[in-house]
N, C-alpha and C positions, 0 to 999 in steps of 0.2 A: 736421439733426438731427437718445429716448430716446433720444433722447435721448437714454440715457447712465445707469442702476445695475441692478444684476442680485440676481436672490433668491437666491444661493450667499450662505452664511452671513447670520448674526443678529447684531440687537445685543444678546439678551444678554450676562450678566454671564458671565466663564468663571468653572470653579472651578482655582485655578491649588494648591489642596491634596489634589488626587487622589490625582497620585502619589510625592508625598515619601513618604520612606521615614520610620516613624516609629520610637522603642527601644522592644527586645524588652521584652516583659513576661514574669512568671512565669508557668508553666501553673497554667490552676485546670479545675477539675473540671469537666465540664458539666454543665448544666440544663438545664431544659427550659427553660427563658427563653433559655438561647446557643444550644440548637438550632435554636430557631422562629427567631431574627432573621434569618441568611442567607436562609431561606426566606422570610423577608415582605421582604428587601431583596430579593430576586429577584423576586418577585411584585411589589411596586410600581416595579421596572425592566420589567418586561415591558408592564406594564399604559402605561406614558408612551406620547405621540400619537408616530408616527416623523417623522421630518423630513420638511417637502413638498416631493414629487420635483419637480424641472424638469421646466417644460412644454417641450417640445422644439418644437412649432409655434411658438409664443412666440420662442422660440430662432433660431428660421428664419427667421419674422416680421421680425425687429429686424437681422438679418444681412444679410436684402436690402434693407432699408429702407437700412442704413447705407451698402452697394455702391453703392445706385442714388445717394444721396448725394453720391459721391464721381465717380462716372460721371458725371451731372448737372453739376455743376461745373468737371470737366470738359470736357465735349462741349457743355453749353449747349443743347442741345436741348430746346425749350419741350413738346414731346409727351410727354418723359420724366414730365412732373409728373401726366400723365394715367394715364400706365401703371402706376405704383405711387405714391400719394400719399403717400411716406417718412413726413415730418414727420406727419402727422395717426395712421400707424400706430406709431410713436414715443413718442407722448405718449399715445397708448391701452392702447399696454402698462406705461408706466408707470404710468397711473392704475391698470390693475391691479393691478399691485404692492402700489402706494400702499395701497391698501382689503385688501389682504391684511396687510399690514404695522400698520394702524389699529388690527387686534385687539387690541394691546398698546398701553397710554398715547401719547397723541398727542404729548404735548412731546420722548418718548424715540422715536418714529417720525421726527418732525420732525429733529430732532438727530443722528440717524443718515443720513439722508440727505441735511442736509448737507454732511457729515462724509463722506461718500462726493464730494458732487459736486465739494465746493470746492479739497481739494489737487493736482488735476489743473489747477484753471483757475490757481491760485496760483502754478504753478509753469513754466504759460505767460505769465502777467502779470511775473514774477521776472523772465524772458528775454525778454520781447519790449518789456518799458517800457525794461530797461537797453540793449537795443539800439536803442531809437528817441530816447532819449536821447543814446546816442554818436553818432545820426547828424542830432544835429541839435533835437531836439525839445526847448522850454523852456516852464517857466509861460506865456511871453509870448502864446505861442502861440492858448493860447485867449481872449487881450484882458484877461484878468484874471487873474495872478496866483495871486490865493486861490482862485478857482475850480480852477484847476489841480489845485492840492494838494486840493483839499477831492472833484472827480470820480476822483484817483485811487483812492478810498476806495469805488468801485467793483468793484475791482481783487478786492478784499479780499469783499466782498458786492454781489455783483451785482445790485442791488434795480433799479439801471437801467443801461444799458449802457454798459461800461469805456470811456473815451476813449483815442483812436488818433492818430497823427501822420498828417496826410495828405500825398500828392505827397513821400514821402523818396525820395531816390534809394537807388540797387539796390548793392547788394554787388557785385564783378562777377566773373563765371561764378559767382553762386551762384545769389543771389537778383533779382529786374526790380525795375522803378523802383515806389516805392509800394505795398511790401511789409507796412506798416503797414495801412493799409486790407483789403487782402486776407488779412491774421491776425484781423482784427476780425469778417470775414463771421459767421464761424459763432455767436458771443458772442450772438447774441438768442435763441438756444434757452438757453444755458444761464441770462437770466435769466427768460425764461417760465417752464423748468421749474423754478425758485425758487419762482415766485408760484403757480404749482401748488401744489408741495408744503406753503408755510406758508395757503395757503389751503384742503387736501386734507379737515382734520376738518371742515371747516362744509361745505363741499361733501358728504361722506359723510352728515352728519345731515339735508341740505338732501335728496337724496337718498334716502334712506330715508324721509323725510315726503311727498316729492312728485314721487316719481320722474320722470315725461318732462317736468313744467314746467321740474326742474333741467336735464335734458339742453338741452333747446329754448331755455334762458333765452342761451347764447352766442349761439344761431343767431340770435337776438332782438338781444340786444347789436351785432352784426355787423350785419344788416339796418339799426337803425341809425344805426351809422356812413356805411354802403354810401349811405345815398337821404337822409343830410344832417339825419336827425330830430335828432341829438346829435350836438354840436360839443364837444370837450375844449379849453384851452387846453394850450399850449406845445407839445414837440413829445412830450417821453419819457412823461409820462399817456398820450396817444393811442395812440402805439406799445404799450406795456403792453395796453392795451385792447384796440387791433385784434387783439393774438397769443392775446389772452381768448377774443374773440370768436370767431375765426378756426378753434383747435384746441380752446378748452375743451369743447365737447360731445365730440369725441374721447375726452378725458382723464374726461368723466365716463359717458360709456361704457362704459370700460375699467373703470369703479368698478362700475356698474350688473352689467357680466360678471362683475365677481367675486362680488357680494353675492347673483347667481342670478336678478337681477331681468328680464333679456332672456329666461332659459327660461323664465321666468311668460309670454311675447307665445306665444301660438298659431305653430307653427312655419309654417306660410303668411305670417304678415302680414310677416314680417322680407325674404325672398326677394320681396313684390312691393312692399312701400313701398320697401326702401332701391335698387333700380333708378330706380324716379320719380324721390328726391331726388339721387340723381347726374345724372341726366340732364337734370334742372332747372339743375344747376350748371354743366355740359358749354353745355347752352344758353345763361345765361346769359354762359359766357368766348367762344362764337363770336360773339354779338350784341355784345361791347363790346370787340374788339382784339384777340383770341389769335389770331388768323391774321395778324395784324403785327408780327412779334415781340417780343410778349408771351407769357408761359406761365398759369399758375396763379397764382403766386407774385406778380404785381402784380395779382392780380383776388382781394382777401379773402373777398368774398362769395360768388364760384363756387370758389373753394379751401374753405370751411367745408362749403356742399353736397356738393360733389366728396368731399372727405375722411370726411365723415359719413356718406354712401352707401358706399363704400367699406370703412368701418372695421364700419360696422354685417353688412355681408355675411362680413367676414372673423372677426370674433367670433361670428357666426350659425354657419359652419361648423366652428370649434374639435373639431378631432378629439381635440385632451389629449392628445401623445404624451408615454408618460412614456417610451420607448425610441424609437429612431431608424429609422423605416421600413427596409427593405432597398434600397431604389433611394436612399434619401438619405445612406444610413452612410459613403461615400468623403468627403462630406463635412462628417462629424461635428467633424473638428479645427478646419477654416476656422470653421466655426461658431463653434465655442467658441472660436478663438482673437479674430472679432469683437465677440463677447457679451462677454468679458472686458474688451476693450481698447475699450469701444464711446465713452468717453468722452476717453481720449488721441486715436483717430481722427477722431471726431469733430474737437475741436479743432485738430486737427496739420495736418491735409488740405489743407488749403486754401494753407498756406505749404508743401507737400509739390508742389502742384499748380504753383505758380508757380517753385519751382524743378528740376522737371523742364521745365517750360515752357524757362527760362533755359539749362539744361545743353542742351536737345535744341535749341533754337536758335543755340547756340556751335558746333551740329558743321558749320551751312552755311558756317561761315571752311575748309574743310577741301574745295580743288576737285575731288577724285576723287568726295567725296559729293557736292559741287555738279553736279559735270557730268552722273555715272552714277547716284544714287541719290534725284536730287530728290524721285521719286515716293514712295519711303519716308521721305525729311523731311517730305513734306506730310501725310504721314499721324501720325493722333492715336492710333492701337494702340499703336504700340511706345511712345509716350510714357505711355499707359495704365500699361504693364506699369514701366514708371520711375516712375510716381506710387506704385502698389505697393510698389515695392521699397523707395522712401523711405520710404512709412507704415509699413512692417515697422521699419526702421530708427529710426523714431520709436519704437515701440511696445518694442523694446529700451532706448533712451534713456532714454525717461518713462514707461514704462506699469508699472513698478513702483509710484509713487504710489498708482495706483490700488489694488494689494494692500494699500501700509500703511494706506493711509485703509479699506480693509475691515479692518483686523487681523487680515491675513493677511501667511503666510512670502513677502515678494518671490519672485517669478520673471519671468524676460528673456522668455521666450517660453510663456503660458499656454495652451496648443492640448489641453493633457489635463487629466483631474476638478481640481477646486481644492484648493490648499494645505491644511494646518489652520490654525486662527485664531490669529495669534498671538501672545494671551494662554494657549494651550497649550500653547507649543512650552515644552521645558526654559531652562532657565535657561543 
C-alpha cells in the first residue's frame, strides 16, 4: 500500500483568462484612481498565503513505505512487516493530507480525491478484465450471471472489492498461471483508502470533539473483531471493517498531526507510550503464529498495535523538511519519481513481480545457465532489479493517468518538480 495521492497541485478553479491577450484601447490620461490600482493589485498579490511547500520527510516516508512494498512481495519475508509497517505509514500520510485538504468544502476535497485515485485503478480494471475475459473468464463463473455484471461495478467504484478470475492460466514467457488473482492483491488498499476518504469529514469533526476516543475507537473496533465480541455477516462488511479497524487509528493520526493536536501531548509521553503499544503488538504476533510463517498481515490485531506505535513515533519525530537534507539529495529524483507514480506502482507491482518471476524462470531452459550459473538463478537480487525495470516500464505505460486525473501536463517519466496544471497550459 498511500496509498497512493500527493499534495503537488489543488483542486482549485484555474483562471484560464489570465493571459489572452485582450484589444488595445485608446490612451486616457491618468488619475489617481489608475495610479493606485496597480499598486493595490500588487499589494493584494503579495499579501495572498504562498503555496504549502512539500514536506520532504513525508516524501521519504511514502517512498520506502512503497520500496518495502514491493520488496515484501517479493521476497515474502514475514520480518519485513516488523521493520517498516508500509501500509499503516501509507494511510497516515494520507490522513494528513486529507485534513490539510478539508480546509476547503468537504464534497469538493472528496471529489478531488477521487478523481485522483480512480483513473489509475480504471485503467487497470479496462486491461486486466478484457484480458481475463479473453482467457477464459464468463458471468457463469461466479454461479450467477447477474452478479457478475452487477460486482463488475466495482471496477468503476471500489466501495468493495473488484472481482477477479481465479486459477487462469499464464500467457507463456510472459506472465505464470493465475495471473488474475495476483492483479487483485493490491485492490483492498485502494478500497480502504475509499472509505477513508468519504468517511475523512466525520472523522475530522469527530476528532476535533474528542480527540484520542476517535484515535482509540479503531483500535476498539479491531479488539473486537480479534476476541470474537462482534461478528459481521458475509464476508465483504468484515473485510471493510477489519482494514477499519486495522489502519484507521493510523489515518486518524495522520489527521490529529496535522490539525496540531499530537504537539498539544507533552513531548515525553509520545517517546515512552508508543514503544509500550508496539511491543504489546510484537508480543502479541509471537504468542499467536509469527514464527510459523505468518507475518503481521494475518495477525489484525498485533498489525493495528505494531502500526500504531510505530506511526505515532514517526509523526512524534517530524522534522518538516521543506528542502532535502545533504546526505539524502542523490536521492531526491527516485523520490519524487515514487511520490508521483506511487498509485500506478502500487497497482502495477504485483503483475510486474510475477512476470519477472516467469521471464527469470524461462532462462533455466538455457543449459550453460543451468550448468554454470545455477547459483545466480536461485538467487531473487537480480530478479529484484527485473521487478524494477518492469515498474519503471509500467510507470511509462500508465503513469501518465495519474497527471490527467491531477490536471496536469502528462509526462513518461516524473523524477523532476511537477508540471503546471492543465487547465493553464495555452490552448
Amino acid at each position: 500500500m498511500t496509498v497512493p495521492t500527493h499534495p503537488s497541485g489543488t483542486d482549485e478553479p484555474t483562471r484560464s483568462q489570465e493571459n489572452q491577450e485582450t484589444p488595445a484601447t485608446p490612451a486616457m490620461p491618468a488619475t489617481p484612481a489608475t495610479r493606485e490600482a496597480p499598486t493595490a493589485a500588487a499589494a493584494q498579490e503579495n499579501t495572498r498565503p504562498p503555496a504549502p511547500a512539500r514536506d520532504r520527510y513525508f516524501d521519504l516516508l511514502r517512498a520506502v513505505a512503497l520500496f518495502r512494498v514491493v520488496f515484501y512481495h517479493l521476497m515474502g519475508w514475514p520480518w519485513l512487516t516488523v521493520v517498516f509497517p508500509s501500509m499503516g505509514v501509507m494511510f497516515a500520510l494520507a490522513g494528513t493530507l486529507m485534513a490539510r485538504s478539508l480546509k476547503r468544502p468537504a464534497l469538493q476535497v472528496v471529489r478531488g480525491r477521487l478523481r485522483r485515485l480512480l483513473p489509475p485503478l480504471w485503467l487497470l480494471g479496462a486491461l486486466g478484465v478484457t484480458g481475463m475475459v479473453l482467457r477464459g473468464w464468463s458471468p457463469h463463473d461466479d454461479g450467477h450471471p447477474v452478479w457478475w455484471w452487477l460486482h463488475l461495478g466495482y471496477w468503476i467504484l471500489p466501495l468493495s472489492d473488484p472481482p477477479y478470475a481465479e486459477g487462469l492460466s499464464g500467457v507463456h514467457g510472459v506472465l505464470g498461471a493465475d495471473w488474475g488473482s495476483e492483479m487483485a492483491i493490491p485492490l483492498w488498499y485502494i478500497r480502504a483508502y475509499l472509505w477513508f476518504v468519504l468517511l475523512s469529514p466525520f472523522l475530522l469533526r469527530a476528532l476535533r470533539a474528542l480527540p484520542w476516543a476517535t484515535v482509540l475507537s479503531p483500535v476498539a473496533l479491531c479488539a473486537a473483531m480479534e476476541f470474537h465480541f462482534l461478528r459481521l455477516p458475509g464476508e465483504r462488511l468484515p473485510d471493510a471493517a477489519s482494514d477499519f479497524g486495522v489502519f484507521g487509528a493510523c489515518w486518524v493520526l495522520g489527521m490529529a498531526h496535522q490539525e496540531g493536536i499530537l504537539k498539544r501531548v507533552p513531548r515525553y509521553v509520545v517517546p515512552s507510550v508508543a514503544p509500550l503499544v508496539a511491543a504489546v503488538g510484537l508480543w502479541y504476533a509471537l504468542t499467536h503464529g509469527f514464527r510459523t510463517d505468518h507475518d503481521l498481515n494475518d495477525m489484525p490485531f498485533a498489525q493495528c498495535l505494531w502500526s500504531l506505535g510505530a506511526v505515532l513515533l514517526l509523526l512524534h519525530i517530524s522534522p518538516s523538511w521543506s528542502e532535502w537534507p545533504r546526505r539524502l539529495r542523490p536521492f531526491r529524483r527516485a523520490v519524487t519519481l515514487l511520490n508521483s507514480r506511487a498509485v500506478t506502482i502500487y497497482l502495477w507491482h504485483n503483475l510486474c513481480i510475477l512476470a519477472a518471476a516467469t521471464l527469470w524462470d524461462d532462462l533455466w531452459r538455457f543449459d550453460v545457465l543451468d550448468e554454470h550459473f545455477a547459483w545466480l538463478l536461485n538467487s531473487s537480487w537480480p530478479e529484484l532489479a527485473l521487478v524494477w525495470a518492469l515498474v519503471c516500464g509500467c510507470v511509462v505505460l500508465f503513469g501518465w493517468v495519474e497527471d490527467l486525473a491531477a490536471k496536469r501536463r502528462p509526462r513518461l517519466w516524473p523524477a523532476g518538480p511537477a508540471g503546471p496544471r492543465r487547465g493553464s497550459l495555452p490552448a
